[in-house]
KOLKEMI-993109 format. One record per residue: x, y, z of N, C-alpha, C, O in turn. Coordinates in steps of 0.001 Angstrom, whole numbers, plus 500000, padded with zeros to 6 digits. Example, Ala and Ser with C-alpha at 12.3 -4.5 7.8 and 13.67 -1.06 7.14 Angstrom:
<recs>
513190494310507800512300495500507800513200496700507800514236496681508465 512850497750507080513670498940507140512900500030507870513409501138508039 
</recs>
This chain:
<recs>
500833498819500000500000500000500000500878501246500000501954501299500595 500370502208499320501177503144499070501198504201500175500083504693500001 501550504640500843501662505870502102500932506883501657501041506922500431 500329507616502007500126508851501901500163510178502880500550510092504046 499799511198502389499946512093503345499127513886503491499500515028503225 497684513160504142497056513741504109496947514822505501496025515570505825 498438514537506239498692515882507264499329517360506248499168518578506317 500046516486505407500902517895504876499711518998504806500187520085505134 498720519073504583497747520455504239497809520839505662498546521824505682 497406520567506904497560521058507542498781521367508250498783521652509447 500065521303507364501354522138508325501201523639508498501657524090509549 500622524519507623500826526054507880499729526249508651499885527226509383 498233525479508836497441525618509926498532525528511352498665526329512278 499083524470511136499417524353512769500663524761512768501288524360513750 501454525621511790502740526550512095502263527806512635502855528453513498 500609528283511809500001529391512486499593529275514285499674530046515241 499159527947514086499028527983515627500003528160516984500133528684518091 500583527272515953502195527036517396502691528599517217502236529108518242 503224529427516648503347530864516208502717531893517096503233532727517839 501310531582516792500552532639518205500722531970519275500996532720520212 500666530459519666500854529937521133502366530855521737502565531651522655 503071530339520845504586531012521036504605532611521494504861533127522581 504239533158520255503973534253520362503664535626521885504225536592522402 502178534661522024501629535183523074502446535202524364502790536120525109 502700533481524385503103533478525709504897534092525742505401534573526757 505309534002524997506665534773524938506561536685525015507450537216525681 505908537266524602505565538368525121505466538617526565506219539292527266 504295537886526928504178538133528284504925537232529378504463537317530516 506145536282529162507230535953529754508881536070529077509982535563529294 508553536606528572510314536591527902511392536675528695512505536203528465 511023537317529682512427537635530640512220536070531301513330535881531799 511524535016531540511860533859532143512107532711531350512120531522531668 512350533414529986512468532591529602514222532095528744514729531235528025 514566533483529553516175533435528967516745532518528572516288531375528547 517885532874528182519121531710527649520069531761529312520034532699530108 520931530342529484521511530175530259522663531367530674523410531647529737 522865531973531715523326532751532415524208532558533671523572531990534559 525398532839533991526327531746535191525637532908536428525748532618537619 525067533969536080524197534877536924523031534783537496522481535327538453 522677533751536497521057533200537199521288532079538354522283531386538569 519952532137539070520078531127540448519939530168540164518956530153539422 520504528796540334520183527275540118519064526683539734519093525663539046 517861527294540161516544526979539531516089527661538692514889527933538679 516899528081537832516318529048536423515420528165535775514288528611535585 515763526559535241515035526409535078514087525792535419513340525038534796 514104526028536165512851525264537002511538526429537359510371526122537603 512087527752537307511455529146536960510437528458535361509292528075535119 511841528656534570511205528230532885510148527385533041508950527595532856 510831526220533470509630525158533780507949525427534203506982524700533972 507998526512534777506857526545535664506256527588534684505028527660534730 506755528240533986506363529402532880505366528656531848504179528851531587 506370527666531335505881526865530267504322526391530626503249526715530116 504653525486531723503749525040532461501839525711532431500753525319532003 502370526844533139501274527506532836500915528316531630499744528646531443 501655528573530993501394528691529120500720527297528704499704527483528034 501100525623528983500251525007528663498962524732528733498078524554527894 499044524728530528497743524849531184496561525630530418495441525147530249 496992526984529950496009527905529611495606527830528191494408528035527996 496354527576527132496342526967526232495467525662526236494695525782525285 495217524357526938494929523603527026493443523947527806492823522970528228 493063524828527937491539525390528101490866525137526845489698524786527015 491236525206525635490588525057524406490640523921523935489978523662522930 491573522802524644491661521777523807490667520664523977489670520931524648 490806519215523372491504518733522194490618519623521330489461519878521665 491351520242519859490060520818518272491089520170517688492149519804518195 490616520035516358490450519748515316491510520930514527491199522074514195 492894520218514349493378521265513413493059521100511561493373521836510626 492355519874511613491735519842509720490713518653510133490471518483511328 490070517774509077489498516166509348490115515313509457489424514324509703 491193515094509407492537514348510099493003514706511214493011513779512024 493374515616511576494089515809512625493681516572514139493243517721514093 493840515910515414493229516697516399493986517167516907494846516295516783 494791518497517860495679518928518709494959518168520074493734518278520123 495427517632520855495128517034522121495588518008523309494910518553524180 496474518033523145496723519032524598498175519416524118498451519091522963 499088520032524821500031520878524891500710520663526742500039521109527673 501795520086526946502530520034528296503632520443528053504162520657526963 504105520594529326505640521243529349506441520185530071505795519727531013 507728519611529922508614518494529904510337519190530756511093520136530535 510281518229531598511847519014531861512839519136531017512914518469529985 513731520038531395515012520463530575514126521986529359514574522076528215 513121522853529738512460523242529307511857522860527715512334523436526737 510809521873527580510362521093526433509298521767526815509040521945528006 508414522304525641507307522383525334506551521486524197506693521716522996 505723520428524719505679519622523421503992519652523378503355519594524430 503176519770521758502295519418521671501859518022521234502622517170520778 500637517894521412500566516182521418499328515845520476498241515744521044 499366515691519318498308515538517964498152513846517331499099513100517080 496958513587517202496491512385516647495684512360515227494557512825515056 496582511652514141496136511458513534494499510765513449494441509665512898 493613511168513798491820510769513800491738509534512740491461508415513174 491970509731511388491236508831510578492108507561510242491572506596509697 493241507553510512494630507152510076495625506035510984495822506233512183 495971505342510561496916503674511091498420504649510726498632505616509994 499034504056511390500889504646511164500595503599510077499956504328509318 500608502696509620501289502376508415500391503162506968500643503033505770 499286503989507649499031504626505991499395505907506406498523506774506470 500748506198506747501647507678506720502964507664506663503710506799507122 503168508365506252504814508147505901505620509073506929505458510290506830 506467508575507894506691509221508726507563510078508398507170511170508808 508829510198507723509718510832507195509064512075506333509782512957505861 507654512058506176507284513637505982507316514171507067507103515337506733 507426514184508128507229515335509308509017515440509625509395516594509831 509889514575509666511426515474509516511894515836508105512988516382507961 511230515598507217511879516171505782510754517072505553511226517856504731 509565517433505778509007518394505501508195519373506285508289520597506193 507236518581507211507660519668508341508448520134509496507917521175509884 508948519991509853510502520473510524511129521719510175511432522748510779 511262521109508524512199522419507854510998523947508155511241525001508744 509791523506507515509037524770507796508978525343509104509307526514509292 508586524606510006508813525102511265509791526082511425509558527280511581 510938525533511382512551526409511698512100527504511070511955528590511631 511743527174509328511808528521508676511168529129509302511902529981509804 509847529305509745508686530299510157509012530918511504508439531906511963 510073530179512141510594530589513654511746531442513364511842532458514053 512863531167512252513669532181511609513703533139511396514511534019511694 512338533129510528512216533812509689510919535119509867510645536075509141 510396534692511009508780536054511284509819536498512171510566536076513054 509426537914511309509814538873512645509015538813513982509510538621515093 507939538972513747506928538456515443507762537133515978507048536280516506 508704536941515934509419535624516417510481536435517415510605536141518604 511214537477516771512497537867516970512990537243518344513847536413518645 511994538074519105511958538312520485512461536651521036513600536199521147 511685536271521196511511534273521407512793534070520409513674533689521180 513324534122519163514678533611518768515704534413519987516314533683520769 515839535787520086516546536531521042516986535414522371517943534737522748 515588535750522758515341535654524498515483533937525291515905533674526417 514857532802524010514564531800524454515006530897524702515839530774523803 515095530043525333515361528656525628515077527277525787515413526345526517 514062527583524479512619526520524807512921525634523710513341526120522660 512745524298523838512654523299522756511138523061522375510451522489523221 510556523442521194509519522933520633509298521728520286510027521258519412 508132520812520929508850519265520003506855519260519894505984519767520601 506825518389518602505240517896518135505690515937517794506515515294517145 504413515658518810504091514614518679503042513736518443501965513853519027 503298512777517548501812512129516717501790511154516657502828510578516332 500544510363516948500176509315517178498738508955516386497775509714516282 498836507825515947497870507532514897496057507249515731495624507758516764 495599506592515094493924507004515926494349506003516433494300506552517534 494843504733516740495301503717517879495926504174519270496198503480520250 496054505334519102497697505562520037498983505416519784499867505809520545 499154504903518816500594504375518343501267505382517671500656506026516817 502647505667517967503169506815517971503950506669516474504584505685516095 503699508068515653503877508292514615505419508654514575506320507969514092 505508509783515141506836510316514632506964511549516013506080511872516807 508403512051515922508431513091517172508967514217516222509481513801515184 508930515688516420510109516571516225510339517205516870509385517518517582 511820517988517225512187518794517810512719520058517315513606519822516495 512532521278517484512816522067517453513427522711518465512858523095519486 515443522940518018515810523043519483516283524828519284516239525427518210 516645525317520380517173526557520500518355526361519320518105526887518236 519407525763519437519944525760517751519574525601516589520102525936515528 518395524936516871517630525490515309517464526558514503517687526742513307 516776527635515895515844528642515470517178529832515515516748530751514817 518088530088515837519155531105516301519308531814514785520094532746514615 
</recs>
């Protein structure tokens, strides 16, 4: 059977999303969300941690929707070592009718670009220290594929 790949339409839906999630909550925390500092106190991140945290929490007031007829956003948590990861299920779809190597050969790259590259980013490329990672799992539970987006990505 041939793979297909009926997430790719929704990558710039959910680059728009992750973008304003980012967005927002980086505005109104940027200063906690610095880059490592030999000036900051031992629990910096554990500060971060708790930032994220409640950026998920509040975010996760709206969830699980529907980012197309395939795909649901489930929730959004925050992970130590400051990870922000969202957590999406393919609805209609088995991992073996997707090809996983579209989400690191094609969305990934967009991601970076759109984090590069919007100026409404600057700030969050500047200030941040956050690893973006999206994770997917088919309508079984069975886990599709991971990505990460790390602070060397986006610089």
């Amino acid at each position: 059977m041939e793979k297909n790949n009926p997430l790719a339409k929704f990558g710039q839906i959910l680059l728009g999303l992750v973008i304003i999630a980012v967005l927002v909550f980086a505005a109104n925390n940027i200063g906690k969300l610095g880059r490592p500092n030999n000036n900051r106190p031992d629990n910096a991140d554990m500060e971060i941690n708790k930032t994220l945290s409640a950026m998920a929490s509040k975010f996760n007031e709206t969830a699980p929707f529907m980012i197309d007829e395939n795909t649901r956003f489930d929730n959004m948590i925050a992970l130590p070592g400051n990870v922000l990861q969202g957590n999406f299920t393919a609805i209609n779809m088995t991992k073996d009718e997707i090809d996983p190597d579209y989400f690191e050969n094609e969305l990934k790259p967009m991601v970076i670009n759109q984090i590069q590259t919007n100026p409404d980013m600057q700030n969050f490329r500047k200030h941040s220290n956050v690893t973006i990672r999206y994770y997917y799992k088919d309508k079984n539970g069975v886990f599709i594929a991971k990505i990460e987006v790390t602070p060397d990505n986006y610089e």
